[in-house]
C-alpha positions in Angstrom: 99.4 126.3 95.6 101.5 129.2 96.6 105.2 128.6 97.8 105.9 129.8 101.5 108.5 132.7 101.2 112.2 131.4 102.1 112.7 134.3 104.4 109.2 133.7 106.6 110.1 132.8 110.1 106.5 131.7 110.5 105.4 128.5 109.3 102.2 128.9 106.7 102.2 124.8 106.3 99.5 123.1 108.4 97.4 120.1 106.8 98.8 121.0 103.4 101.5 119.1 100.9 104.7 120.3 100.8 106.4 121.1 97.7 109.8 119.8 96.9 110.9 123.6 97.1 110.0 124.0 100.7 112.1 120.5 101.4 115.3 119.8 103.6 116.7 118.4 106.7 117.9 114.9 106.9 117.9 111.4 108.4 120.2 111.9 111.2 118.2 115.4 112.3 115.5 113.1 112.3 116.9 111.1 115.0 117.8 113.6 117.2 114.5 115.0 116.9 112.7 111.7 117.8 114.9 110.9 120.6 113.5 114.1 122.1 110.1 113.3 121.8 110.4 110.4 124.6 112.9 112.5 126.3 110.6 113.8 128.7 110.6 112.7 132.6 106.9 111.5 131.7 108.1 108.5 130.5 109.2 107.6 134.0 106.2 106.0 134.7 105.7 103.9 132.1 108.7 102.1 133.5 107.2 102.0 136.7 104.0 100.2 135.4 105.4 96.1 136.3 107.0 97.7 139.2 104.6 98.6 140.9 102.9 95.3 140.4 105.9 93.2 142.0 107.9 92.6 139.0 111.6 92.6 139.2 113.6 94.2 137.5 115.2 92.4 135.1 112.3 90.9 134.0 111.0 94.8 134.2 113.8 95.5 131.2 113.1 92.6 129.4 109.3 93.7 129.1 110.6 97.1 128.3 112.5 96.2 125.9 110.2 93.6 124.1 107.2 96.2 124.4 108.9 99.2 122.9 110.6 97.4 119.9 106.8 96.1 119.3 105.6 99.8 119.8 107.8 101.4 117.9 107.7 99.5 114.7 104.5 100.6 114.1 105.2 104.3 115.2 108.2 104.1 113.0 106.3 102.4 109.5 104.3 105.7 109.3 107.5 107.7 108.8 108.2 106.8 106.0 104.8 108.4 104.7 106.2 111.6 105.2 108.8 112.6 102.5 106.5 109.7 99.9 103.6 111.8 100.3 104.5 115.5 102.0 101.9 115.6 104.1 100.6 115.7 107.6 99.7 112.6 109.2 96.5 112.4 110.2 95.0 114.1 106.6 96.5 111.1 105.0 93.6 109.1 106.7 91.1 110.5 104.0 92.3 107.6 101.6 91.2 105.2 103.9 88.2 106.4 105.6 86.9 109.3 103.0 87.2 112.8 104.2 84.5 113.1 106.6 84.9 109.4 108.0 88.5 110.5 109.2 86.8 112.9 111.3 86.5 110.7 114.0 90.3 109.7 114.5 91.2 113.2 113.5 89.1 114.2 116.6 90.8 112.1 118.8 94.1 112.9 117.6 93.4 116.4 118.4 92.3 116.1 121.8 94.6 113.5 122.7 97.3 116.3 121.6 96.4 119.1 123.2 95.2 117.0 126.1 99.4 115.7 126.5 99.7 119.5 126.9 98.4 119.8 130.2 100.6 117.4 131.2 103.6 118.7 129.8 102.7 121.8 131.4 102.1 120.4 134.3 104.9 118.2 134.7 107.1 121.1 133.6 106.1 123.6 135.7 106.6 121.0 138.7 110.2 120.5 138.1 110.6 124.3 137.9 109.2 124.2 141.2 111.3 121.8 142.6 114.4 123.7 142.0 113.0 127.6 142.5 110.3 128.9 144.4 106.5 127.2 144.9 104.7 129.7 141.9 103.5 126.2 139.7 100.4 128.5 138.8 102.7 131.2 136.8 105.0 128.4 136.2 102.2 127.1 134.3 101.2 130.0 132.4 105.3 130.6 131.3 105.7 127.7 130.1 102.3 127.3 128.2 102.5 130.4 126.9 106.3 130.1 125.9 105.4 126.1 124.1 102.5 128.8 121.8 105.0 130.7 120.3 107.5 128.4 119.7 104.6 126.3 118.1 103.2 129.3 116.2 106.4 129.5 114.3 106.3 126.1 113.5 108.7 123.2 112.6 112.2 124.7 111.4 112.6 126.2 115.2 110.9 123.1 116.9 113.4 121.2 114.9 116.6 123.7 116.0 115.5 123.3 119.3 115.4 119.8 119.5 118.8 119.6 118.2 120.8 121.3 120.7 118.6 119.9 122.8 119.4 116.5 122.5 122.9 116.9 123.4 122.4 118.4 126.5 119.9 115.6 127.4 122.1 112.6 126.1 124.7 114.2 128.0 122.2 114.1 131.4 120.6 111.0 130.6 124.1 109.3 131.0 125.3 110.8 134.0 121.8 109.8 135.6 122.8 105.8 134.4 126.0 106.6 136.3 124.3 107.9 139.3 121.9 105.1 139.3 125.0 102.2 139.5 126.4 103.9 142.3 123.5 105.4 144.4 120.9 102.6 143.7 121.6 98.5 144.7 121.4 97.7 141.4 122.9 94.3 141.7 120.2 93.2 144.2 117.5 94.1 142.3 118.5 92.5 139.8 119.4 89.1 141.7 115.6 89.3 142.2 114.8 87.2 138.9 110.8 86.0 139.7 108.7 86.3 136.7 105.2 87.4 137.9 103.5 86.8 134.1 100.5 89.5 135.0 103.0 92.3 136.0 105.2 91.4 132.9 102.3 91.5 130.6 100.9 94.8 132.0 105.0 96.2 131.5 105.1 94.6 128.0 101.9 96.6 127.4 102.3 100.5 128.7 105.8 100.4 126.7 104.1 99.5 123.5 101.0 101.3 123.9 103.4 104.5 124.8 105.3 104.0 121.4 101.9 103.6 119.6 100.3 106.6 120.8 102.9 108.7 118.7 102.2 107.3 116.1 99.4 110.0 114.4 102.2 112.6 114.7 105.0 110.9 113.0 104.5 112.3 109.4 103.9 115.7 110.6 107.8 116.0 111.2 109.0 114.0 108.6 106.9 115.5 105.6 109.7 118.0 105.1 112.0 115.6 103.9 113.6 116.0 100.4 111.2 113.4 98.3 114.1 111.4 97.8 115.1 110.3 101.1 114.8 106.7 101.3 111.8 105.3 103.6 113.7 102.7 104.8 116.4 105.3 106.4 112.7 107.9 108.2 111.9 104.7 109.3 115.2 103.6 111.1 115.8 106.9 112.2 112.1 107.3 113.8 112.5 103.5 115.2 116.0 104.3 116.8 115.3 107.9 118.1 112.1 107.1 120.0 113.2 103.7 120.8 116.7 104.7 122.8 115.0 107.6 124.8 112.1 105.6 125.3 114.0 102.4 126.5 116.4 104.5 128.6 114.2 106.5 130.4 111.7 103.4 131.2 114.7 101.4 132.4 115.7 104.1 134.9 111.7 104.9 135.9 112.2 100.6 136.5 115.0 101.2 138.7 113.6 103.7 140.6 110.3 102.9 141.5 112.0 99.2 142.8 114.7 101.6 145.0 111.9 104.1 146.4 108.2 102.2 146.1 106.9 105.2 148.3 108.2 108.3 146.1 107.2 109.8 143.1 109.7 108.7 140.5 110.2 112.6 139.2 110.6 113.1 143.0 112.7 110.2 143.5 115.5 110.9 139.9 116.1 114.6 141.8 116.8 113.1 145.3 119.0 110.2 143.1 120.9 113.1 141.3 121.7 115.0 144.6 122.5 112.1 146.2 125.6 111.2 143.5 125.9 115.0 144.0 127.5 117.8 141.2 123.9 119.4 141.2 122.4 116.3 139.2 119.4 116.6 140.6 119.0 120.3 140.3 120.4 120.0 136.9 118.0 117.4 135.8 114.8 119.3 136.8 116.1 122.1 134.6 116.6 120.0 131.6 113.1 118.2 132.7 111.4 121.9 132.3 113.1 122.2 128.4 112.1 119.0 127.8 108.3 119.4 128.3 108.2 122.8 127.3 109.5 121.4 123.6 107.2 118.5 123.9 104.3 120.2 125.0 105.2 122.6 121.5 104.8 119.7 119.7 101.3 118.6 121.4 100.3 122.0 120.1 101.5 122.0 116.7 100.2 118.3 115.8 97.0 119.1 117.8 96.6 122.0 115.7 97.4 120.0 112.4 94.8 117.8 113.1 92.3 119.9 114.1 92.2 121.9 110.8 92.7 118.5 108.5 89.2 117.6 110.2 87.6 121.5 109.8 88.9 121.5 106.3 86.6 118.7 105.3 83.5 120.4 105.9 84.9 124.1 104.9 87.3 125.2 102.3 90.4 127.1 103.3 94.1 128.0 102.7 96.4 127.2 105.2 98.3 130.3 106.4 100.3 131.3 108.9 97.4 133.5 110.1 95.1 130.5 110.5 97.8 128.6 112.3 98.4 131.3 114.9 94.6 131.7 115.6 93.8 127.9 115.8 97.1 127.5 118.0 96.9 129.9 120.1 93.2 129.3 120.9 94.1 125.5 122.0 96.9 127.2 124.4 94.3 130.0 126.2 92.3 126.6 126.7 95.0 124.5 127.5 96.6 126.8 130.0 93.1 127.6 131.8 92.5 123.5 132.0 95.7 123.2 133.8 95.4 125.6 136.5 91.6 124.8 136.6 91.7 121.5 137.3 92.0 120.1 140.3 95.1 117.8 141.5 92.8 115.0 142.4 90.7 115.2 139.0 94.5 114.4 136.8 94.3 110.8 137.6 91.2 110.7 135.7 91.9 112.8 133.2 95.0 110.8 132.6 92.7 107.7 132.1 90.4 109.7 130.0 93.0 110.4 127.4 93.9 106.4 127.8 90.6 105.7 126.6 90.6 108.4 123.9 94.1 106.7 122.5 92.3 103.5 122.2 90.3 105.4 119.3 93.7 105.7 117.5 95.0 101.9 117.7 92.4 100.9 114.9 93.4 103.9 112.9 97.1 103.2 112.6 96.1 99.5 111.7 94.1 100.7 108.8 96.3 103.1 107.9 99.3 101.0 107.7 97.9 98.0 106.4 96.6 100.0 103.3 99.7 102.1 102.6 102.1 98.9 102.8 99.7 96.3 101.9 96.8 97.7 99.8 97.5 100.1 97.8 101.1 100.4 98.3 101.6 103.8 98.5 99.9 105.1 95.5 97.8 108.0 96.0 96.8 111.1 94.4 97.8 114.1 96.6 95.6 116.5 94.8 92.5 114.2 96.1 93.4 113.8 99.6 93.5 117.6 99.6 90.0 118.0 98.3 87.3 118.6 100.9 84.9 115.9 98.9 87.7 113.3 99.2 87.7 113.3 95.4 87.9 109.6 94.3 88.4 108.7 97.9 84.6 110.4 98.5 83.6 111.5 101.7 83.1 108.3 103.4 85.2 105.2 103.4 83.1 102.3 104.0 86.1 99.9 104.4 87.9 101.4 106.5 85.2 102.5 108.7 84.0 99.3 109.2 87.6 98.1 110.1 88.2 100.6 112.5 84.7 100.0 114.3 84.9 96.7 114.6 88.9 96.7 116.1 87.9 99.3 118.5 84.5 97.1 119.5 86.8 94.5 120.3 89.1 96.5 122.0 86.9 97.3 124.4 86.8 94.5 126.6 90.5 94.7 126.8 90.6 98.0 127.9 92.3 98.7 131.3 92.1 102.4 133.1 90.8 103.8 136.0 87.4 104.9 134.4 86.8 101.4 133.1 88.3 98.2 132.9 86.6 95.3 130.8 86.3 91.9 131.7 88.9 90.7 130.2 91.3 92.9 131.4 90.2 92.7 135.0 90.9 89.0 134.8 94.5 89.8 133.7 94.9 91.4 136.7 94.7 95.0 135.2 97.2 94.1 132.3 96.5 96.1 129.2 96.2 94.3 125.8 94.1 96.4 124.0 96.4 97.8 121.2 97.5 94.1 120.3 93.5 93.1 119.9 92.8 95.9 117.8 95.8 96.1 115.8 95.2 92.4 114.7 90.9 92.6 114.1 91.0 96.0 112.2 94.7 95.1 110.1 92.9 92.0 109.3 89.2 93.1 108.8 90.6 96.1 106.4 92.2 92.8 104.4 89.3 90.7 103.5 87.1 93.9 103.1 89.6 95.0 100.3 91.1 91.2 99.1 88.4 91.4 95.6 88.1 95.1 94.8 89.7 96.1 91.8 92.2 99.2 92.1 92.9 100.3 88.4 90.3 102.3 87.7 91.5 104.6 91.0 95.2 104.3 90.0 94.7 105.5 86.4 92.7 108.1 87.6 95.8 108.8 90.0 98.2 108.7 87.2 96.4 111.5 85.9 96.4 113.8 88.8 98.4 116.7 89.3 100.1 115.5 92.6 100.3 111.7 92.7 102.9 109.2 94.1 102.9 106.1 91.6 105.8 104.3 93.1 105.3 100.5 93.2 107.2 100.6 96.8 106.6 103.1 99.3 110.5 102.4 100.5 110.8 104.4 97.6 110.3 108.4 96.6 108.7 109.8 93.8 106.4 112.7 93.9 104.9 113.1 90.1 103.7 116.9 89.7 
């Protein structure tokens, strides 16, 4: 495995371990990094989900609250795999599900990622709009373009970025609280205490299904860790990053789509910031246009990630920079032609297209989890995940692949989106359960499946591998080489 040179500004890395060499950064850059990654005015809506069902808004907070912490534990357990094992996310599935049976949630992953990026664009090149001239179609292509090359060279800038960045958006974020206690009637919405149990349930579930979805990207950020760094701290610092931007930025989307039912609530945070006045509004849409062109960097980076861990199975290659900046920059050409391509009308639908497609990865983090925590507690041979036979993880892991089928089977009445919404879900009233239904079938399928079979002839041949962690608890580092 050849070191990356210190003095490359391109990031070779992609599906690849890490070596301790190539390690750094630390638990409180982690948190401003997370905090970014919800910092986007995207997450506005999720906040207006029980809204716009009747619910009030303190009940609205409470459901907030209660569905992100539930979220974002499980988002936040799979940080901790980064520094343990140095390597991407999504790769790290080949101990569960062999290295062609990943290929399926690998899939997903990928087009889920690159799929937020037409969003991000989007949403992006909207806000730029909103404060310049009506160009959204070059907007578009700027901003794409401009989230490649960042991408391209890879996580030390995306992590610089998000740095300075999340000053200047904590900064915003609180001025927009202010703005919303003086321009909004927050005390009478909040007087208005009804608990409507179908709108609360539906709230409960967008926040933690929003904090779920990041979770196949978690380890791709935190992998560059020193080995050492305690899981228990990647894990607090993913949990309290995602959690306060996430909570925030829900609570205000909340308040807003209570205040101004008819308006968009991007539309209606710019007319709330230039109503408190001091060019909040203006201001806002400016940070909005950073914020999703980081964001949309990082649907590219991870999208790429995954997309090679699932190419690699079937065909032998070294990660490079090279194949990084071909792979990523053919997702943005894509990307970029999908957004100004598609029509306004067809978003909706693509929006619950990419709903269903997440569904696919709510099985996949229960697996995943269950076995690093539960099963095999962390101990796995590096130099086998990385082999494109799966080594003594083999190509297809019947365990987990009957797990994962049967949570998402069971999912599916559950599910809740404008393409399709199962039986289950329609008598809920539209409320969206899903994730709870298949965390809980495939968590506990994967159990029984595993409860008999007897692990030491895999861990000795772990022991003797040339990359292995052998750690009894995955709270704590040790990379053997």
């Amino acid at each position: 495995m050849q070191p990356q040179p210190r003095d490359s500004i391109v990031e070779a890395r992609s599906f690849d371990f890490i070596p301790e060499g190539e390690r750094h950064g630390t638990v409180r850059t982690q948190v401003q990094f997370w905090f970014m990654v919800n910092a986007t005015l995207i997450t506005l809506f999720t906040g207006a989900v029980g809204p716009s069902m009747g619910l009030g808004l303190s009940w609205a907070l409470l459901a907030i609250i209660l569905g992100s912490v539930f979220g974002t534990l499980f988002q936040a357990f799979h940080g901790a795999q980064g520094p343990h094992m140095g390597l991407p996310q999504m790769i790290q599935s080949r101990v569960q599900f062999g290295s062609r049976g990943a290929v399926l949630p690998l899939a997903a992953a990928t087009v889920v990622q690159f799929g937020f990026a037409v969003f991000f664009i989007q949403t992006g090149a909207s806000s730029l709009a909103a404060i310049t001239v009506d160009q959204i179609g070059l907007f578009d292509v700027v901003i794409g373009a401009v989230a490649v090359l960042v991408a391209i060279v890879g996580y030390n800038l995306l992590l610089r970025i998000e740095k300075i960045a999340s000053y200047l958006t904590l900064a915003n974020l609180v001025l927009l609280t202010i703005a919303a206690i003086v321009v909004l009637p927050i005390g009478t919405m909040l007087s208005n205490s009804a608990f409507e149990p179908v709108p609360f349930l539906a709230q409960f579930g967008a926040a933690a299904t929003y904090q779920i979805a990041i979770a196949p990207i978690v380890s791709d950020y935190t992998r560059y860790l020193p080995s050492k760094t305690k899981g228990r701290a990647v894990s607090a610092a993913v949990f309290g990053g995602t959690m306060v931007s996430a909570v925030w930025l829900e609570s205000l989307g909340a308040a807003l789509a209570i205040a101004m039912p008819k308006a968009d609530v991007i539309t209606a945070i710019h007319d709330m910031g230039d109503s408190f006045g001091f060019g909040l509004g203006t201001a806002t849409m400016a940070l909005a246009v950073i914020s999703c062109l980081i964001t949309c960097s990082l649907s590219f980076y991870s999208g790429s990630v995954s997309f090679l861990s699932a190419l690699e199975a079937f065909r032998t290659m070294t990660s490079s920079s090279k194949v990084r900046a071909i792979t990523i920059a053919a997702a943005g050409v894509i990307v970029i032609a999908a957004t100004l391509l598609l029509p306004p009308d067809f978003l909706g639908a693509f929006a619950a297209f990419l709903s269903i497609l997440g569904y696919f990865l709510i099985p996949w983090t229960a697996v995943n989890l269950t076995d690093y925590y539960i099963v095999r507690r962390g101990r796995y041979s590096i130099t086998d995940i990385l082999k494109p036979d799966g080594g003594i993880y083999g190509r297809w892991g019947v365990p987990g692949i009957i797990s994962y089928t049967l949570g998402f089977i069971c999912m599916v009445p559950f599910f809740s989106t404008a393409i399709y919404a199962g039986p289950v879900a329609t008598a809920l009233g539209g409320a969206d359960i899903a994730f709870a239904i298949g965390l809980a079938v495939s968590s506990g399928t994967y159990l029984l499946l595993t409860r008999h079979r007897d692990f030491s002839p895999e861990f000795n041949a772990v022991r003797e591998a040339p990359l292995n962690t052998m750690d009894e608890s995955p709270s704590v580092t040790r990379i053997t080489t």
